[in-house]
N, C-alpha and C positions, 0 to 999 in steps of 0.2 A: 653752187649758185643759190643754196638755200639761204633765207634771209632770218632774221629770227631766232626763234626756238626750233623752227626745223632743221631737221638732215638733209645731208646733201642727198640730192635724188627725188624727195617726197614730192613735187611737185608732179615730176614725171608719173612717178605711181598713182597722184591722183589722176591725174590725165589718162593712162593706163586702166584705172580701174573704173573711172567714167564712162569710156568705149567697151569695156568687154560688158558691162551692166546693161548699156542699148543693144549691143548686138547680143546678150541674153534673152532680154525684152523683143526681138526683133524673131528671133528665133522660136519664142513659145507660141508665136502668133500661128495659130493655124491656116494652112494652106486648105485650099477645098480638097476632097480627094472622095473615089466612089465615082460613083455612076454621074455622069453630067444630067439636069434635067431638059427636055426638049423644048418647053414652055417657060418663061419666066414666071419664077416664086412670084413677085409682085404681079405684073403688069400682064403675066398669060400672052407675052408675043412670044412667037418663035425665036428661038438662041441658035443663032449664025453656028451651022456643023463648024468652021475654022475655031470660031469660040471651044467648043465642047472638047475638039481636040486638043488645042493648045493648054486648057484648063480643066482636068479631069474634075469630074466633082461641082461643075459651073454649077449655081443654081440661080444668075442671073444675069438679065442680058445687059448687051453695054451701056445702055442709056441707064436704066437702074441701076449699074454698079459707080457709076460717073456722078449721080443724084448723093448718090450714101454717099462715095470718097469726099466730096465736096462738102458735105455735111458736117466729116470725122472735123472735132477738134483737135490741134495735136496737143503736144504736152508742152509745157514751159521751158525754155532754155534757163533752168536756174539750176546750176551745178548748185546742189547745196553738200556735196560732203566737202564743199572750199569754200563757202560763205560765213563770213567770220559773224552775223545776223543770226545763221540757225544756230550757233555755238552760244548765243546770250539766249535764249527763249528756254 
């Protein structure tokens, strides 16, 4: 079903090799881990015990960690090892 100069398949590969690059990316992200702290890092309120258990390693309570996520930028949905734009630059 390749079109072009491509082989048949390479579509799939890129698509393939797209998903194992995020779920690489997904994976190097550190998890907490260690001792949970009782106090929040930011804000010094106490960290709900169901928290510290569920997430070893907490070092913030849920109102702080809701403030950051909300914060994070994520990344661009722009597959570029398929955009025929980063191949001219």
């Amino acid at each position: 079903m390749a079109g072009g100069w491509a082989r048949d398949g390479a579509v799939s590969e890129q698509i393939e090799a797209s998903i194992s690059d995020e779920l690489a990316r997904m994976q190097a992200r550190k998890r907490p881990s260690g001792d949970s702290l009782i106090y929040c890092a930011e804000c010094e309120e106490p960290i709900p015990e169901k928290r510290r258990i569920a997430l070893p390693g907490v070092k913030l309570c849920l109102e702080c960690q809701q403030e950051r996520d909300a914060a994070f930028s994520s990344r661009g949905g722009i597959n570029r090892r398929g955009s025929k734009d980063s191949q001219l630059k």
